[in-house]
ZANU-379031 format. One record per residue (C-alpha): residue number from 1; x, z, y; residue in one letter. Coordinates in Angstrom, 2 decimals, always signed. Example, Ala and Ser with C-alpha at 12.3 -4.5 7.8 and 13.67 -1.06 7.14 Angstrom:
2
{1,{+12.30,+7.80,-4.50},'A'} {2,{+13.67,+7.14,-1.06},'S'} 
//
This chain:
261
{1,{+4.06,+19.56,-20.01},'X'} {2,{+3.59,+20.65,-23.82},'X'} {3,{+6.55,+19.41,-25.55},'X'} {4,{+4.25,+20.59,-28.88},'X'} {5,{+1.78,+18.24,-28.38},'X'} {6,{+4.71,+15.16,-28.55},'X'} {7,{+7.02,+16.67,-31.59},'X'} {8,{+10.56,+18.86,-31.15},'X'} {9,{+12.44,+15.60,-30.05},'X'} {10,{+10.34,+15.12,-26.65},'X'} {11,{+12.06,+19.17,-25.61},'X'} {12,{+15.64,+17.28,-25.65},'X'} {13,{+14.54,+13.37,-24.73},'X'} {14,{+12.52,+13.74,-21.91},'X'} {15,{+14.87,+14.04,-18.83},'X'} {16,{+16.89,+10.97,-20.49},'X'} {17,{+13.24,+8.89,-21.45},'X'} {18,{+12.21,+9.99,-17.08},'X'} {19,{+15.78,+9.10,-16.33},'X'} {20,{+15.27,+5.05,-17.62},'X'} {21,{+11.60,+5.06,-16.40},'X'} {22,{+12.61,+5.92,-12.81},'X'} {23,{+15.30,+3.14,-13.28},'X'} {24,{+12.98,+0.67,-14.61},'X'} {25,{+10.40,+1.84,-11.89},'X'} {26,{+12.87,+1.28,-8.73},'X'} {27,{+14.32,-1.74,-10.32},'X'} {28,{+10.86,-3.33,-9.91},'X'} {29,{+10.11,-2.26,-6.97},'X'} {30,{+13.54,-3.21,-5.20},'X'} {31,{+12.31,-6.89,-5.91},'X'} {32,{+8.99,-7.25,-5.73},'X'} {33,{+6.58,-4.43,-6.32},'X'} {34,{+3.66,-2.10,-8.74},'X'} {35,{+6.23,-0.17,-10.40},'X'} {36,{+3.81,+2.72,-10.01},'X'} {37,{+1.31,+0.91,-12.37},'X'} {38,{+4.11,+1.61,-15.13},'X'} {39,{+5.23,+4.67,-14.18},'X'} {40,{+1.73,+7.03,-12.99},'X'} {41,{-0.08,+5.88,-16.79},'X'} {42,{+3.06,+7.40,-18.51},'X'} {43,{+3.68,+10.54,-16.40},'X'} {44,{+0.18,+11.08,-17.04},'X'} {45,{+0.14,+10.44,-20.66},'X'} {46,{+2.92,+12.57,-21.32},'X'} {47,{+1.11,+15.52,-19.73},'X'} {48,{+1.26,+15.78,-16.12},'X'} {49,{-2.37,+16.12,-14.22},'X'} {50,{-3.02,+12.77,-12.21},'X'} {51,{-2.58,+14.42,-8.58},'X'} {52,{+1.14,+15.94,-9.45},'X'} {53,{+1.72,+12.59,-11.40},'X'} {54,{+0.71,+10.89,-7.72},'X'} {55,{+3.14,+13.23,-6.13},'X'} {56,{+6.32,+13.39,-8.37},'X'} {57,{+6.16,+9.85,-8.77},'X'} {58,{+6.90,+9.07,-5.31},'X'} {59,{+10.08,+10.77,-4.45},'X'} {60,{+11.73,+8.49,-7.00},'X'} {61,{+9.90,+5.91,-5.27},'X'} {62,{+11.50,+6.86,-1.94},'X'} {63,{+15.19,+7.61,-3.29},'X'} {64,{+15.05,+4.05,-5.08},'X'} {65,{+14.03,+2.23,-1.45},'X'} {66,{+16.68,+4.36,+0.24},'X'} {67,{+19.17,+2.79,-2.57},'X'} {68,{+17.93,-0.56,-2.12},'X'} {69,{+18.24,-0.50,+1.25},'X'} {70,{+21.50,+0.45,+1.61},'X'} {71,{+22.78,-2.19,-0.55},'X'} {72,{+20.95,-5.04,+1.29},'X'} {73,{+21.42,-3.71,+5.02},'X'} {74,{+25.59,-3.41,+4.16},'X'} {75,{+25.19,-6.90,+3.70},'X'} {76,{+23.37,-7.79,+6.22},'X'} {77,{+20.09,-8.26,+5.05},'X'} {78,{+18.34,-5.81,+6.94},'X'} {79,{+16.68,-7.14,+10.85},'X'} {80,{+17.12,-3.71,+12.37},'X'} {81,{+14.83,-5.17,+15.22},'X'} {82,{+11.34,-6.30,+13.23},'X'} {83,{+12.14,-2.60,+11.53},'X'} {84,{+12.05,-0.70,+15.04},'X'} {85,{+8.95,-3.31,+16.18},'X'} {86,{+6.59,-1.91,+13.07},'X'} {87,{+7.90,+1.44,+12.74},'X'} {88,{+5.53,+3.05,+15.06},'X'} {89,{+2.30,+1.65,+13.38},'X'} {90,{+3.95,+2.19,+10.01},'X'} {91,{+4.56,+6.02,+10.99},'X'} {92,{+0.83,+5.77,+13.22},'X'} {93,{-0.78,+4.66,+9.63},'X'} {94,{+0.49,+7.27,+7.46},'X'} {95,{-0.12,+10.07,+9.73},'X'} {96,{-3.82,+8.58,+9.63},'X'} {97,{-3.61,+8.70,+5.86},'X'} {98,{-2.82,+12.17,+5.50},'X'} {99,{-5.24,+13.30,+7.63},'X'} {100,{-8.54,+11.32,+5.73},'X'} {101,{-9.21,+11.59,+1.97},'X'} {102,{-10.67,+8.71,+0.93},'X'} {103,{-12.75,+8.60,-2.34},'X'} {104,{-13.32,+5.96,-4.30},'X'} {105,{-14.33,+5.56,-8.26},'X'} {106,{-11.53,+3.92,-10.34},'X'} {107,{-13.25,+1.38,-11.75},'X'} {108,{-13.96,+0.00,-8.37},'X'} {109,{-10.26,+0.74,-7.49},'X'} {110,{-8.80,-1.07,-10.04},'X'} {111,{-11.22,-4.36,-9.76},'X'} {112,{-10.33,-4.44,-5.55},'X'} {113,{-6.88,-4.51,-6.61},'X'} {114,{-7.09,-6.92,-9.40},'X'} {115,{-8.38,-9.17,-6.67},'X'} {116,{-6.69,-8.31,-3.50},'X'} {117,{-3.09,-8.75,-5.94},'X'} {118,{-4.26,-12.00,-7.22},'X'} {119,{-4.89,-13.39,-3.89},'X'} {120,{-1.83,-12.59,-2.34},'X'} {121,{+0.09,-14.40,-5.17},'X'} {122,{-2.17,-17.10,-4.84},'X'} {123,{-2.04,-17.42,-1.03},'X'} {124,{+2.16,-16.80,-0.83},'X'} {125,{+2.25,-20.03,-3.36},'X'} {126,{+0.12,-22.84,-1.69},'X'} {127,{+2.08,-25.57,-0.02},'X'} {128,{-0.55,-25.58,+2.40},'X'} {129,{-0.73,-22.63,+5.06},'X'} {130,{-4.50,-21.90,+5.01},'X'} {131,{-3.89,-19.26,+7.47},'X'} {132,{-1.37,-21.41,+10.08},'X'} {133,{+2.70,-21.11,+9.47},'X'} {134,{+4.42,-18.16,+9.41},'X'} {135,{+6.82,-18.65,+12.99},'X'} {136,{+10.25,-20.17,+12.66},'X'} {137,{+12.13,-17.40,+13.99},'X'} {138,{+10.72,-13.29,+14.03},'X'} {139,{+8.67,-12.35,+16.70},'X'} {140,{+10.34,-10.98,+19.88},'X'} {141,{+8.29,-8.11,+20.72},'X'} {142,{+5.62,-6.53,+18.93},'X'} {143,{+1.63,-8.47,+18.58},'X'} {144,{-1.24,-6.64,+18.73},'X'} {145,{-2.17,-8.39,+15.35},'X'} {146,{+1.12,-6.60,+14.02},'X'} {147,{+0.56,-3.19,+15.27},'X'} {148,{-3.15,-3.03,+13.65},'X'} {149,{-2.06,-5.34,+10.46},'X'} {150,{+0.96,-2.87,+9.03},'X'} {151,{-1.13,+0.33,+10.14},'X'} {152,{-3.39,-0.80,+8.16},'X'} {153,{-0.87,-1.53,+5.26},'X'} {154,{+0.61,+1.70,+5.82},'X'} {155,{-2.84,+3.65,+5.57},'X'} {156,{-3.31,+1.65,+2.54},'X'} {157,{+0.06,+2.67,+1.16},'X'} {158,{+0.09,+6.38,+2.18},'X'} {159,{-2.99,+6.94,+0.68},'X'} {160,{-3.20,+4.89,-2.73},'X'} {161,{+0.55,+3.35,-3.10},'X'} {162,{-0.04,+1.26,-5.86},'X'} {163,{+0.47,-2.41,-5.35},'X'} {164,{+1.72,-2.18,-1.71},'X'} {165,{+4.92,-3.62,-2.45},'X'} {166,{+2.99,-7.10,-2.70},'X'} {167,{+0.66,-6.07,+0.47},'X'} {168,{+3.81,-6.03,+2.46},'X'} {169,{+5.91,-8.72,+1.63},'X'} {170,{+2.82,-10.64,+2.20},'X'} {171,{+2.08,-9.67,+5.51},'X'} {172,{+5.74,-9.46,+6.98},'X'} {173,{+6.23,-13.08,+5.40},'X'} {174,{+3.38,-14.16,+7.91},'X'} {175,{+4.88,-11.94,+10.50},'X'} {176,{+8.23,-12.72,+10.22},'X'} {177,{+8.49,-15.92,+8.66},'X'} {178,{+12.14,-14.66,+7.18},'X'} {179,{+13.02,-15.34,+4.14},'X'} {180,{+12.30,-13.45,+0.73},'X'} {181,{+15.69,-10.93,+0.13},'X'} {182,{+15.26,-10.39,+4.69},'X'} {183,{+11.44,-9.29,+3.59},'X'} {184,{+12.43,-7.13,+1.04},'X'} {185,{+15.05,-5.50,+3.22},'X'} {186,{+12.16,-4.89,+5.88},'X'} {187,{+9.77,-4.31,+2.68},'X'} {188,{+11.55,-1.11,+1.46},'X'} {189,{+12.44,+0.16,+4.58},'X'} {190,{+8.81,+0.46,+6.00},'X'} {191,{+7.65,+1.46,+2.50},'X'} {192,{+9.88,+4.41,+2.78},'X'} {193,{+8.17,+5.87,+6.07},'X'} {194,{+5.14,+6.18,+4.78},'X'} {195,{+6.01,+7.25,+1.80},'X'} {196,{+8.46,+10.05,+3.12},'X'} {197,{+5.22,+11.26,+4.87},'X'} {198,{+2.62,+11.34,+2.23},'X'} {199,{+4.92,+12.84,-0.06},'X'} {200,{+5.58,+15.73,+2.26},'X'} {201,{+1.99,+16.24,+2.32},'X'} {202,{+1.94,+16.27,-1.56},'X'} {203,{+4.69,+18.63,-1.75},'X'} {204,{+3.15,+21.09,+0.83},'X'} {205,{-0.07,+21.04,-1.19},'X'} {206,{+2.16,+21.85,-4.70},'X'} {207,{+1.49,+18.27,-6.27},'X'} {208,{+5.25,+17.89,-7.30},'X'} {209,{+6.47,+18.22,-10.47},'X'} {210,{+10.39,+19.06,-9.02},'X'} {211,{+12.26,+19.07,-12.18},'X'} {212,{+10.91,+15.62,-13.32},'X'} {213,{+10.69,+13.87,-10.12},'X'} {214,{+14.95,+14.53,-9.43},'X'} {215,{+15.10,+12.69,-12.93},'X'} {216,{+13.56,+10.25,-11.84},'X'} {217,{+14.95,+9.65,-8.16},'X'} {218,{+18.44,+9.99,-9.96},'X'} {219,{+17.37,+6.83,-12.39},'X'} {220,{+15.48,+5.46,-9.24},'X'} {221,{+19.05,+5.74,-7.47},'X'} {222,{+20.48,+3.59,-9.88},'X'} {223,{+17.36,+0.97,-10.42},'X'} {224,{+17.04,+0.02,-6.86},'X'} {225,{+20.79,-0.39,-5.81},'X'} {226,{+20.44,-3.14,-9.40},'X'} {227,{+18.13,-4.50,-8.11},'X'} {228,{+19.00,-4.81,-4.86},'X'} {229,{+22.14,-6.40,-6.09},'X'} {230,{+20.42,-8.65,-8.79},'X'} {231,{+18.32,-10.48,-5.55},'X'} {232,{+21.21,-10.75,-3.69},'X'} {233,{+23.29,-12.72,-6.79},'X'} {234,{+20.09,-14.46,-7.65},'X'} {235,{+18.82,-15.89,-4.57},'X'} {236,{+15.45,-16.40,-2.93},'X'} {237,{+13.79,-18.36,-5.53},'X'} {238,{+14.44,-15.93,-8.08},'X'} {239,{+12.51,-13.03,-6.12},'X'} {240,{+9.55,-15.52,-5.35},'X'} {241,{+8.98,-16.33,-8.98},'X'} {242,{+9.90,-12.29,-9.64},'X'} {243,{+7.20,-11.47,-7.51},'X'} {244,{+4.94,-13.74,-9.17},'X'} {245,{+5.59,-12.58,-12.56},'X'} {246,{+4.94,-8.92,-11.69},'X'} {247,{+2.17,-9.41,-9.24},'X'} {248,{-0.21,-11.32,-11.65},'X'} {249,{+1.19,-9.15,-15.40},'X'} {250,{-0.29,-6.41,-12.45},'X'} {251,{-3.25,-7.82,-11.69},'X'} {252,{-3.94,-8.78,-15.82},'X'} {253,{-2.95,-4.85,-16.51},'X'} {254,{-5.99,-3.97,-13.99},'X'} {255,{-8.42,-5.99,-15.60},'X'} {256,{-7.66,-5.00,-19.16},'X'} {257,{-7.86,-1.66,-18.32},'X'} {258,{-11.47,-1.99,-16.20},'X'} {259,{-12.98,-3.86,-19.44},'X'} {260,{-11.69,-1.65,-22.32},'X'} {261,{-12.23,+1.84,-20.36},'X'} 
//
């Protein structure tokens, strides 16, 4: 970080401006999801290398789900049992993450995502169920279709992390067939194990930024027991249409950027 480079002000407002950010961050990601596509562009532009942004990022990320969690599971929004069913292949998929590094150019990155976001807000809004009903009650025991689905997810997420939030709720609506706050619940719980993982294998390999990323987590703290609270005072349609919102401004962000870089 070169406070120089951003004027005398940025030495005394930075912890305050990573504070809100982390807030803002956790906030959106309590709800629906791609809070990272905010917050990695502006740790980055304000001076921290792209690998250590990666890094710091997510252990605001993590404190934020813990937060959110902990809000909706005292009120009984959490199904303890669907967690247990997918927390193997969640913690299967992230140890698989760690151990490959997958390379692939941005541009390409960014247009995938584009699409794969787009589709999922396309698919979780038709009447129709192209892809059969999501079951009327949560599965008893673990499918095979689950185990490989949210390893998958979780490989995804350990590895690249932005725009899982809308990956999951996604699949664990089809899983599940609960309703949106119960996803969410389930949502930020899974998204912490694999995130808890990668991010240990960030730290180990020195791509944390310490004094920024407890900033953040503290303001992360804060965002994701608001929004945790705002869903539950809102109600489901009000985290369907959130999701919406922030899945396709996303997806429009990703575009934008692919054209004009």
């Amino acid at each position: 970080m070169e406070p120089s480079a951003l004027g005398d002000w940025w030495t005394y407002g930075q912890y305050p401006a990573f504070f809100v950010l982390g807030a803002i961050v956790s906030l959106i990601n309590s709800i629906a999801g791609g809070g990272s596509s905010l917050s990695l562009p502006a740790l980055i532009f304000l001076g921290i290398p792209p690998t250590v942004a990666n890094g710091t990022n997510r252990i605001g990320l993590i404190i934020g789900n813990i937060s959110s969690v902990y809000n909706l599971a005292k009120h009984g929004y959490l199904n303890k049992k669907i967690f247990m069913q997918l927390l193997i292949p969640s913690v299967v998929g992230a140890l698989i993450g760690v151990c490959f590094l997958v390379r692939i150019g941005d541009k390409a990155f960014q247009a995938m995502l584009a699409v794969v976001i787009c589709l999922v807000v396309i698919m979780g809004r038709l009447r129709k169920d192209i892809l059969g009903k999501p079951p009327a009650t949560p599965p008893e025991k673990l499918t095979i279709g689950g185990a490989i689905g949210f390893a998958l997810v979780s490989i995804y997420g350990c590895i690249i992390q932005v725009g899982v939030g809308f990956v999951q709720i996604f699949s664990l609506t089809r899983y599940t067939g609960l309703d949106p706050i119960h996803v969410n619940a389930l949502k930020n719980s899974l998204t912490t194990v694999f995130l808890v993982i990668s991010t240990v294998a960030l730290g180990v390999a020195g791509k944390i930024n310490w004094p920024v990323a407890i900033v953040m987590a503290a303001g992360a703290w804060v965002g994701g027991y608001l929004g945790s609270t705002l869903q539950r005072k809102k109600g489901n349609k009000f985290i369907e249409n959130f999701v919406s919102v922030c899945s396709i401004a996303m997806a429009i962000y990703l575009i934008v950027d692919l054209i004009i870089s």
